[in-house]
Structures are given as C-alpha cells and as structure tokens.
N, C-alpha and C positions, 0 to 999 in steps of 0.2 A: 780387241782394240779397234775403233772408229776410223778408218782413211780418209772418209768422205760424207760428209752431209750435203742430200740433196735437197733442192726446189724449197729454199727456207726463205723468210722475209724477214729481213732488217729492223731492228728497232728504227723509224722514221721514216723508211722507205718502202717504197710500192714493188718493183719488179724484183721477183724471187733469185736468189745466188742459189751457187751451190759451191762449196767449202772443203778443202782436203786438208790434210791434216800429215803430219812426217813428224815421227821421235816425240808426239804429244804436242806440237807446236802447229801453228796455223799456216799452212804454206801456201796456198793460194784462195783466191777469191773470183769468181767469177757469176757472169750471169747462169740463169740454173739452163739447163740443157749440156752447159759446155762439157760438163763431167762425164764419161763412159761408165757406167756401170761395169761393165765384163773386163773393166780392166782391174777390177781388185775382186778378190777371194771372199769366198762365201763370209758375213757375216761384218765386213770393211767399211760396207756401204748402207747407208741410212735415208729413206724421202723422209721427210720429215713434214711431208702433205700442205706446202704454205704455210704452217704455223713458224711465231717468230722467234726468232733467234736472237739471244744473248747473250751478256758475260755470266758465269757462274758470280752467285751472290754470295758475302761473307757477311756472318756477322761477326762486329767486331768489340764484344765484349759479353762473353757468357762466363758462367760457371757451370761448368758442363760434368760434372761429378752430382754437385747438387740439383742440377737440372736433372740430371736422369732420377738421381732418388724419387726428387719431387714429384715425378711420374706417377711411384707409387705407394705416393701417402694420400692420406685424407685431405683432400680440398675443403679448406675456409672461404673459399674468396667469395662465395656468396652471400656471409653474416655481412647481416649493415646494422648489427647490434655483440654484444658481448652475450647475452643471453642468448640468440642467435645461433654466434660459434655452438655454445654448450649443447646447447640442442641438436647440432651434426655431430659432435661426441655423441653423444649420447647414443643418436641414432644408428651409430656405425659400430658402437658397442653391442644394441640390441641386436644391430642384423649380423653379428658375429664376424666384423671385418679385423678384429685383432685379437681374435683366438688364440693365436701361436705367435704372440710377440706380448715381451715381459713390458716392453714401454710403448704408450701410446703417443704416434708422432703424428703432427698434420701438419699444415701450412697454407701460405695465402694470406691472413685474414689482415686488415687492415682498418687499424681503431681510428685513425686520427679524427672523425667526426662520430664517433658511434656516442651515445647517449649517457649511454650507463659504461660501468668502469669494468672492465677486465682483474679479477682477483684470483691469488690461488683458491680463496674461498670460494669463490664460487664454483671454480670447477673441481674443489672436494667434495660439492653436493653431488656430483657426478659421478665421479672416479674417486673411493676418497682412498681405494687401496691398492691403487698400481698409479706410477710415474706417468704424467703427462707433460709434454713437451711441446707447444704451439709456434711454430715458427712465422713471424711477423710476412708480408708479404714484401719489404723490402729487403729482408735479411737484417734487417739492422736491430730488431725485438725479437724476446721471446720470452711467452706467456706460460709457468709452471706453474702447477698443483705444489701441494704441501711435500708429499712424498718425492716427487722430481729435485723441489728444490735440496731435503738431506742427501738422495740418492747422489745427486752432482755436487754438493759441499757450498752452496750458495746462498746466501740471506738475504731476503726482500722481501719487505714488509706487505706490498701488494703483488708479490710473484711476478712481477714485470723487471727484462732483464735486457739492458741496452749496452750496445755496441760494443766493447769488446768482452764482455760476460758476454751478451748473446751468441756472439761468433765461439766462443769457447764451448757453449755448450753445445750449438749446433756439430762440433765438432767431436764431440764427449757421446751423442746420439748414436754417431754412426758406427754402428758393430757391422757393418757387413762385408764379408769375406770380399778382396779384390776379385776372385771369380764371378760373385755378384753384381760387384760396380763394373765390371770389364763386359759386361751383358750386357747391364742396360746400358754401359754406355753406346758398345755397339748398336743396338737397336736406335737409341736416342740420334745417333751420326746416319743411320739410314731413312730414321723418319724425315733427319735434316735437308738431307738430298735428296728427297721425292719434294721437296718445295725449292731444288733447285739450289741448296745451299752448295757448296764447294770449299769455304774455309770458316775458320773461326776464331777467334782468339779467344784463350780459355786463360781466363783469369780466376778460376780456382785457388778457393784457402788453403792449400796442401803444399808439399813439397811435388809438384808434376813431374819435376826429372822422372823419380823414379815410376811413377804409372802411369809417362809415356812411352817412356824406354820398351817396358813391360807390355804395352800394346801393341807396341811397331813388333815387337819379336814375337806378339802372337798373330800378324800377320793384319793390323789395322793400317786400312789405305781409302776408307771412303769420305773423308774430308782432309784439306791441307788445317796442321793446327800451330797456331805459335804461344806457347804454355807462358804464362807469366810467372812472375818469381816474389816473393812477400821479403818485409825486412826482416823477421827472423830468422828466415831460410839466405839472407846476403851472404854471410860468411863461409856459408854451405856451396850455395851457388861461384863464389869467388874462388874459392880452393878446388873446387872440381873443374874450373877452367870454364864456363860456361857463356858465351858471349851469344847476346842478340843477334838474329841469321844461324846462327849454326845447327846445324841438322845435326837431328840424334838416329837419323833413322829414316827413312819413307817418306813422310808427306809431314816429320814433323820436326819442328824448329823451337830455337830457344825464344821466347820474346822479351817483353821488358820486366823492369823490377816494379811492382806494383806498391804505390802507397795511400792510403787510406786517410785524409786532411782531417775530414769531418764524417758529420752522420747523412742522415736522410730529412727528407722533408715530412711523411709521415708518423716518423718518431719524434719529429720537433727536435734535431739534434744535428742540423742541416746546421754552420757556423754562417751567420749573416752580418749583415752589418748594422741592419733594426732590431730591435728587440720582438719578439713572436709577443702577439696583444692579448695572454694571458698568462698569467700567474706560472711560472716556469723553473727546476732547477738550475735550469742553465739558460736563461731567457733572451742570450742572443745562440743557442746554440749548443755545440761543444767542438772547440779544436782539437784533437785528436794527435796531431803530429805538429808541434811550434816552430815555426821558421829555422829557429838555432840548431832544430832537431832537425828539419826537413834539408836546407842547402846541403851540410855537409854530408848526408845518406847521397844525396842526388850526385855528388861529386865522385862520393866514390863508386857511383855502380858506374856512373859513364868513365871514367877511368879502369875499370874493369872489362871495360867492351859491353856494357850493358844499357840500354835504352831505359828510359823511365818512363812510366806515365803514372798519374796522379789525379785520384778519388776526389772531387771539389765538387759540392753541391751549392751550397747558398754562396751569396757572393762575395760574400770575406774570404771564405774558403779559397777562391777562383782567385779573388785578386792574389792572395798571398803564395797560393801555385806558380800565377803569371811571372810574381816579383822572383820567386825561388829559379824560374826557370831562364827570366831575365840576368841574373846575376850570372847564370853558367855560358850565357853568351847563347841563348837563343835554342829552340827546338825543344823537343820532348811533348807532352800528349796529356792532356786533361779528359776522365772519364767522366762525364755528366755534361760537365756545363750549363745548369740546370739555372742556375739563377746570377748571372752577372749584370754588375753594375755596365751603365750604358758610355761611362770612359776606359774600361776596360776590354769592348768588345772590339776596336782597333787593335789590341793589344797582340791578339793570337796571330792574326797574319805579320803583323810587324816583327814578333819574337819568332815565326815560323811553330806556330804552339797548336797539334793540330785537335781539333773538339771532336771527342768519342760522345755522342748523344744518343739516347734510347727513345723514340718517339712517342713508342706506348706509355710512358710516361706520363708524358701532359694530358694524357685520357682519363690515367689512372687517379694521377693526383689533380686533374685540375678542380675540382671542389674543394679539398685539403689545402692549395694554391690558395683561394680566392679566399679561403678565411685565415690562414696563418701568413700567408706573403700578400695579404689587400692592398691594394695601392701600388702593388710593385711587378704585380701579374702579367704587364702590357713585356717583360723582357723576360718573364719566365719561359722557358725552353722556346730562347729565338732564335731558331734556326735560319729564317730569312737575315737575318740581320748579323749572323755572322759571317755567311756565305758573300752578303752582298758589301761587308768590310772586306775580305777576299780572305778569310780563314779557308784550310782544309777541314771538310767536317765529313764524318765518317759516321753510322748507323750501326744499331747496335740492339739488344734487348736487353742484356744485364739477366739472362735466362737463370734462373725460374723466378726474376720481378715479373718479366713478363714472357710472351712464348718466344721460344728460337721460333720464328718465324720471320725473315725478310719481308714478306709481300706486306707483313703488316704497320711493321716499322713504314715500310713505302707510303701505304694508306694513310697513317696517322701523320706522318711529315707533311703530305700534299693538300690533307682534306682538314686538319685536326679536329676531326670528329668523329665520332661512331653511334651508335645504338640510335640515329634520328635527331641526336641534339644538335645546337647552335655550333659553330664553331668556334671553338677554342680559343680567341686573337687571332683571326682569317689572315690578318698584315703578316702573320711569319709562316703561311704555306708557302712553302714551294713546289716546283714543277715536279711532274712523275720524271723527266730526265734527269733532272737535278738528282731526285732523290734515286733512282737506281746508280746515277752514277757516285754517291756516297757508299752504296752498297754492293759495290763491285770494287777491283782491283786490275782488273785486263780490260782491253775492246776487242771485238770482234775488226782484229786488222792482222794482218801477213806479219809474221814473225811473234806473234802471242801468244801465251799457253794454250791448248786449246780445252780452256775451262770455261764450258759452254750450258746454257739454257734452252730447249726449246718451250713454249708455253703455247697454249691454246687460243689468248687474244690477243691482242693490241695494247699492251698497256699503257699506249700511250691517249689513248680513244676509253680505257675502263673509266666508271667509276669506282667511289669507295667501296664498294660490297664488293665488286668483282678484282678490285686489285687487294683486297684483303684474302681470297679464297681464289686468288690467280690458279687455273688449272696447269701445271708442270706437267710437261710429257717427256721430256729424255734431260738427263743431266750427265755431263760428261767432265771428268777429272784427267787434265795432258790426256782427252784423245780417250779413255776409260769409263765405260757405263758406269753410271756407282745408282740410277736411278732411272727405268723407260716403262711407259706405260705402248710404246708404238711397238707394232706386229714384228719386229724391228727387226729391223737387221737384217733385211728380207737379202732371200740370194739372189746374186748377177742375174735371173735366168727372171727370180718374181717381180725386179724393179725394171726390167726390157720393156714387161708386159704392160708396166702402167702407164 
C-alpha cells in the first residue's frame, strides 16, 4: 500500500507536491520536499520523478465480458468491403486460427457504407460446412452462414440479424467456461489499469450479480465496477434486494437498470425523427422499448432503490428518454446521446439527465453520420453543446464498439479527429480539462480516494497522437498499485539518496 507520493506535478501546475495518503484516502498535500522519506516503511513511499499526477480514470460504459472475448476473436474492423470481411475468414482459416473451435466467431466489421451486400451466401462460398457467426462492430448486427443460421434456429433471407436476434445470438455463441471469461476478464482489468483506468461501469447483457459476486470471492480488486442490470433480469434483481450503491463485495457495486430505446446508427436502426434517405424496413429507425412500456419499467426499478439509465441513439430516441425521465420528476442517465435534437439539448441539465457519450464514436461513424444523418451532422455527438447548456456529461467507450481506452475517448472529445483527417465539427471540441474531468470521478484534494494517475506528460500541453498513446506510469486504487512501470517503491534509504 502507497503512504506517500513524492515530487509529482499537478494537472495545470508548475511546482511539484508530494501527497500522503491514510486508510486509501488523500490526507495531505504539500509542496514536494515537505515529505520525510524515513518516515514510512520500505515500499510506502513512491518519487514519482515530476511526472503528473491525476485522478484515476473511469470508463463509463463498457461491456467488459464481451470486451474481453472480443480480445480473442478474429478482427473485421479492417473490411471496408463485405468481400473483404470474407477474405480475413478465409485467411484465418487457412492459417489454422480455428482449428479447435466447432464455430467460427469474429467481430468488428462495420457495413453501413460497404458496396456490396453481406449474405450468408456469400460466406457459404467460404465456410459452407462449419457455423459462422460475424459480430457487427456495434453490437447491434450480426452476419451468419447458412449452417450458423439452422444451428441457432433463425431465418433470414440475407443472414443479416438485427438487434435483439443479434443480441440473442451473440449470446447463444458464447460456450466458454466462467474460468475462461474470469481470465480474460482479469487480464482485460489489468491491461485497463496500465492506461490508468480505476473504474468502469459494465453494462454487460448478462445477469452480473452472479459473475461479480463470483469474482470478488476469487479475489478481483484491480478496478472499482458498478455492474448494470437488463429488464429481464428486473424481477430478479428486485427479489434478491438489489439497490444502486450497494456493494457485493470489494470494489464492486450494484449500478443501474439498463434499457435499450433504440438501435445504432451503423445498422440504420438508430430511432430519429427524419427518415434515413434510402429505402429502409424501418426508415425512421426502430423503437425498441415505447414510452407506455419504458415509464412504467423506469418507475419501478427507482422505487426498488434502482438507478436507470437508458440506450438513446438518434434523436427521437433521446427526446422520448428525456420525456420518460421528465415525468419521474427528473434525473437518471442516457447512454449515447449521439443524435439529439437542438430543443432538447437544454433538456439534460434542466431534468438533471446526465449524458454517458463514447467519443470514438464520431471517428468511427462519422462517414456513416454524413450519409445516413446529412444535414443533421452539425448536432451529431455534441458534446460542446451539451456541456456548455450545463449537462453532466461523462466518457465512455461502449468496449468492444471501441477500445477500453480513456486517453482515447480524451483525444477524440478534444481534437475530433484521428489518422490526419479534417476535424469532425471542430465547434463541439472541447478542452483536454474538460474532457479528463468527464473521465474521472475524484480530484487530487485532501479527503479523496486516493485513486490516482501518474503519466509521463502534460496533457494538458499533448497533442492528439500523444494523448491517444498517453504514457501511464503508476495507477493507484485507495492508496493500491494495481498498475507501475517506476523502480517503485524504492526504500527510505533509495529515495534519501535522490
């Protein structure tokens, strides 16, 4: 356990502190020198050599089961063709990457602008005699062979299977033993906190109770988690007593009831209030959960002690969130907020309605944006403009849409751009303070967790490249290494000498 960081630099400031720490908590601050070394035990005390010092970063909306799978499946996200995808099948057949597995799974790939059409036929010319299973990269699709489709009981004429078919099958794939997912998820929480992460809200399709429960008792403590809850698991959740804040255990807590409005924007299934400008089954969309259905669920999870927050992509979706949340008298949490109308963006600060947004997002889709939402792009993921109506707005990845990665969420908020392109609608960056302070939960002040950051620059002096690939050197959990790359932890006798 950590008592003291020394000779660190402030996010915005010049002369280095140094920081003690009591019971995990922040207990003083002072200029750096003031600290004693020889007054704590080998292993207490930390220099942390002038680099700066921060809150530990959360992100706040992953799915951290399927994040870790997605680790170790076959990446799509390279096809910018359906022919494409077939051809990384193909190739990872040839070079024997699914030898020992009866179904073939990948993920990533993302059609909304690709040319040619994704069919199970076409990838029977591949695979015509083992299950293939292609998971969309929003989660919201997914692309099966002929054999996938009898294997799982499902009918579609072009193998293409949206939202809540996709989610069932995604769900139908996974044969792996909880020792396997308790692995990688481990591993997935450690890679989290060498980039500095400390919490996460895992918004997982599963019931979490039980493989949290099951983690904390096999001794998981390298991120804080607060697991959400789905409305078929309500009745579940409600009878086993289960309330927002309550700890099951360690570092891990109940969080809200999560509901699903509408789709995505890449599946053209986002609910808007325009119609999408091509030929469409459901051409404004599809709503998912209808007002008559969505108040009275929201009612009862918060009369249960349960928090809500609620899936709203396009901006019908968002408004009818907004109204749903307006009628319970204000509060609760919209994930996305990807496309709202510009009478609506008051709305969040006024109902106290805070906006969970994914940044890498508008990288991901803003192409897919510019031809299925034309005209309407300028309020697509505006995060300036919610902030500066005085919404709480909070950063997020939505892992495996995109990486558990904070520093990059930070990058694509502040610069909206990556790989050398234009920016994004430049009018809704905002500031690198802004956005780390979306993706924290504490400050480095006396009486705070001490869920802490060191990094190797300044981010508030980076640009986009280096706050994307921000170096982390020590991450601390209340006072707890869970992540150091520094000589650390050097003894009373090594930090005299420096």
């Amino acid at each position: 356990m950590i008592r003291a960081i020394l000779n660190a630099r402030p996010l915005g400031g010049h002369d280095p502190i140094d920081v003690t720490i009591v019971d995990g908590l922040i207990a003083s601050i002072a200029p750096a020198g003031t600290v004693d070394p020889r007054g704590f035990a080998e292993g207490e005390a930390v220099d942390v050599e002038g680099r700066w010092l921060l809150p530990g970063l959360w992100d706040e909306h992953v799915h951290f089961t399927q994040w870790a799978q997605h680790l170790t499946r076959l990446d799509l996200s390279g096809a910018e063709t359906a022919a494409e995808a077939v051809a990384i099948v193909r190739s990872a057949i040839v070079h024997g990457e699914f030898e020992d597995e009866s179904v073939i799974i990948g993920g990533g790939f993302r059609d909304g602008l690709w040319p040619d059409e994704p069919t199970a036929e076409l990838l029977d010319t591949v695979v015509p005699d083992r299950p293939v299973v292609l998971i969309s990269g929003d989660v919201h699709c997914a692309w099966l062979n002929t054999l996938a489709l009898e294997r799982y009981g499902f009918e579609s004429p072009d193998g293409i299977l949206r939202e809540e078919e996709a989610f069932a099958v995604t769900a139908m794939i996974d044969a792996s033993t909880n020792e396997e997912l308790d692995r990688w998820v481990a591993q997935a929480a450690a890679d989290a906190a060498a980039r500095g992460v400390v919490g996460i809200v895992d918004l997982e399709m599963r019931w979490n109770h039980a493989d949290w429960q099951r983690r904390v008792a096999e001794g998981f403590d390298t991120l804080r988690v607060e697991f959400g809850i789905y409305p078929d698991d309500l009745d579940r959740a409600i009878e086993a007593g289960l309330r927002t804040g309550d700890s099951v255990g360690g570092t891990v807590s109940v969080g809200p009831l999560k509901v699903i409005t509408d789709g995505s924007l890449n599946t053209r299934t986002a609910y808007c209030c325009d119609p999408y400008p091509e030929e469409a089954p459901n051409p404004y969309g599809r709503l998912l959960v209808p007002p008559c259905d969505l108040q009275p669920m929201l009612v009862r999870a918060r009369d249960a002690g349960l928090a809500a927050t609620v899936h709203a992509i396009g901006d019908a979706a968002n408004r009818l969130a907004l109204d749903a949340f307006a009628a319970l008298g204000g509060g609760g949490r919209i994930e996305h907020a990807q496309l709202v109308h510009e009478a609506d963006v008051p709305r969040f600060a006024a109902l106290g309605v805070t906006a969970s947004v994914q940044p890498e997002h508008l990288l991901d889709d803003r192409d897919v944006a510019a031809h299925y939402w034309r005209g309407r792009t300028q309020r697509a993921f505006a995060v300036r403009s919610l902030i500066d109506a005085g919404a709480h707005v909070v950063l997020g990845s939505d892992a495996p849409v995109a990486h558990l990665d904070p520093w990059r969420a930070i990058a694509a908020a502040t610069t909206r751009t990556r790989d050398h392109r234009e920016p994004f609608h430049p009018e809704q960056c905002i500031s690198v303070a802004q956005a780390i302070g979306c993706s924290t939960r504490t400050r480095v002040e006396v009486g705070e967790p001490a869920d802490l950051i060191a990094v190797e620059f300044d981010p508030l002096e980076a640009d986009e490249a280096l706050l994307r690939t921000m170096p982390v050197a020590l991450t601390l959990l209340g006072g707890r290494v869970t992540f150091s790359i520094i000589d650390t932890v050097r003894t009373p006798v090594e930090l005299v000498e420096l």
